[in-house]
N, C-alpha and C positions, 0 to 999 in steps of 0.2 A: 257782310264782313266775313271774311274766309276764318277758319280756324286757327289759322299761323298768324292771321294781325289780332285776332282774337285775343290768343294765349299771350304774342305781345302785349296786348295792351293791357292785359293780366299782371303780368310779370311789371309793367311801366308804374301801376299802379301801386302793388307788392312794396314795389322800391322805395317811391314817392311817402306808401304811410311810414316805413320800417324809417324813413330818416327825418321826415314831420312830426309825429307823433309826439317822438321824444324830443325834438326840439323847440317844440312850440311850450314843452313842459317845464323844459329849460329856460326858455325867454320869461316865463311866467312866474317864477322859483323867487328872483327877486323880490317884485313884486308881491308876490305874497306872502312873505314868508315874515313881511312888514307889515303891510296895508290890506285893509277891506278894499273892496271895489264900491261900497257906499260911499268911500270916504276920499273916492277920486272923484265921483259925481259932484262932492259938494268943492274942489276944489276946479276942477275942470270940468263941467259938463257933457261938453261938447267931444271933448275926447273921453271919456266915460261912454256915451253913445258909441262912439264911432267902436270904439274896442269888441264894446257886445257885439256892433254889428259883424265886425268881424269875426269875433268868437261865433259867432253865429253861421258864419257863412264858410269857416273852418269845419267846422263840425259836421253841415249837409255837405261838404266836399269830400269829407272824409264817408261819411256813407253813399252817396249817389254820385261822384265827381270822377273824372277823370284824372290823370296822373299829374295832365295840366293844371287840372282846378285845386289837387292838394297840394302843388309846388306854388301854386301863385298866393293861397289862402294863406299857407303854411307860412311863408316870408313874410306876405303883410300882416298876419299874426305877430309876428316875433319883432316885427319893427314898432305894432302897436306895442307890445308888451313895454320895448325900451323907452319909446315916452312915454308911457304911464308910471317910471321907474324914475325919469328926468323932471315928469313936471309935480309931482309928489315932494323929489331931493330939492325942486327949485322953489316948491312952497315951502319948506323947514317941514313939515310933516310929521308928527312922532309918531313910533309903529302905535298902531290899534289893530292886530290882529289877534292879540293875544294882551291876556292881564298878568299880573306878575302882582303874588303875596310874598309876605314873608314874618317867621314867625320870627318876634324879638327873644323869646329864651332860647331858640334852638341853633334861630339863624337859618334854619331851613328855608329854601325859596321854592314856590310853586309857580307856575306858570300853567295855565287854562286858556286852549285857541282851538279851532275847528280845523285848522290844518297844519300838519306833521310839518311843511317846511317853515313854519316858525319855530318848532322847536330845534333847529339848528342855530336860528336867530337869537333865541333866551340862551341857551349854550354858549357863544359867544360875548353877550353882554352882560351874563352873569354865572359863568363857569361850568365844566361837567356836573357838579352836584345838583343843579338847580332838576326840580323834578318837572315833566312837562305830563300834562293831566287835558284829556277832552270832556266837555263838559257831560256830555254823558258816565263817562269815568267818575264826575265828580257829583252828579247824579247818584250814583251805584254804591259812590261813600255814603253820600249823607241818606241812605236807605238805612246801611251798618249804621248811621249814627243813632238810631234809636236806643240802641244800649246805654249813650249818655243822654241822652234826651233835646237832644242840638234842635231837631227839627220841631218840638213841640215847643222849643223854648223861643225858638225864631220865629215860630208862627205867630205866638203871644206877643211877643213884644219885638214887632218888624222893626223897629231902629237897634235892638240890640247888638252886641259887639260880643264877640270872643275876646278877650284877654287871656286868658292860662284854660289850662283844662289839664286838671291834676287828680289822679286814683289817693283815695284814702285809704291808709293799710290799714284801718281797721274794719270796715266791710267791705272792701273791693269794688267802690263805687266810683262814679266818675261824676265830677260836679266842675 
């Protein structure tokens, strides 16, 4: 291969990720920003398989493939995404990618998910103020909770429940 079909197929390739990439990121946005990928397996198997395989053969395109192999990956990527999107909406499916609290004095809502495009999805369903929290985040709290004792208190007695959690102005404690 000469230099000049070389740098071509450089440059064919350049192109092929600079408009894949983000696309395949886009076809995927739906879907997850709703659904687990566990939770197409148990409603479609078969296309659960097929999606990884294709995520899969996306991904070794995008590192070892040619410009061909990330335009052909890349599209049947993004067509798998859309039926994973249609046969989730065509099962009733309620999102499970994320959990949603909320506190009854405050009315505050929390929402806890592993990925950033659900928290557009609780934004929508349950307005700007809802807070969106990774579970590591929420990890990082209940470290700080040892000042009220949340984590000793849950450990002792694993069915217990939060109800209020109120400072006493007379020691500045928290019970």
């Amino acid at each position: 291969m000469s230099d000049l079909s070389n740098l071509s197929a450089l440059k064919a390739e350049d192109a092929a990720l600079r408009h894949w990439l983000p696309a395949t990121t886009a076809a995927a946005a739906p879907f997850e920003r709703r659904w687990q990928t566990a939770t197409l397996k148990r409603v479609n198997e078969n296309l659960h398989d097929r999606l990884r395989t294709q995520r899969n053969l996306f991904d070794q395109a995008v590192v070892t493939g040619t410009a061909e192999d990330i335009e052909r990956h890349g599209a049947a990527l993004c067509r798998g995404w859309a039926l994973a999107v249609a046969a989730m909406a065509a099962a009733g499916r309620e999102d499970d990618a994320y959990l949603v609290g909320q506190d009854p004095a405050s009315g505050l809502i929390v929402a806890i998910g592993e990925n950033k495009a659900s928290a557009a999805r609780v934004r929508e369903l349950h307005g700007n103020d809802a807070v969106w929290v990774t579970p590591d985040e929420v990890a990082s709290i209940w470290a700080q909770a040892e000042l009220i004792r949340l984590k000793e208190i849950k450990q002792r007695f694993p069915g217990a429940t939060i109800e209020a959690i109120r400072q006493t102005r007379q020691h500045g404690s928290t019970v």
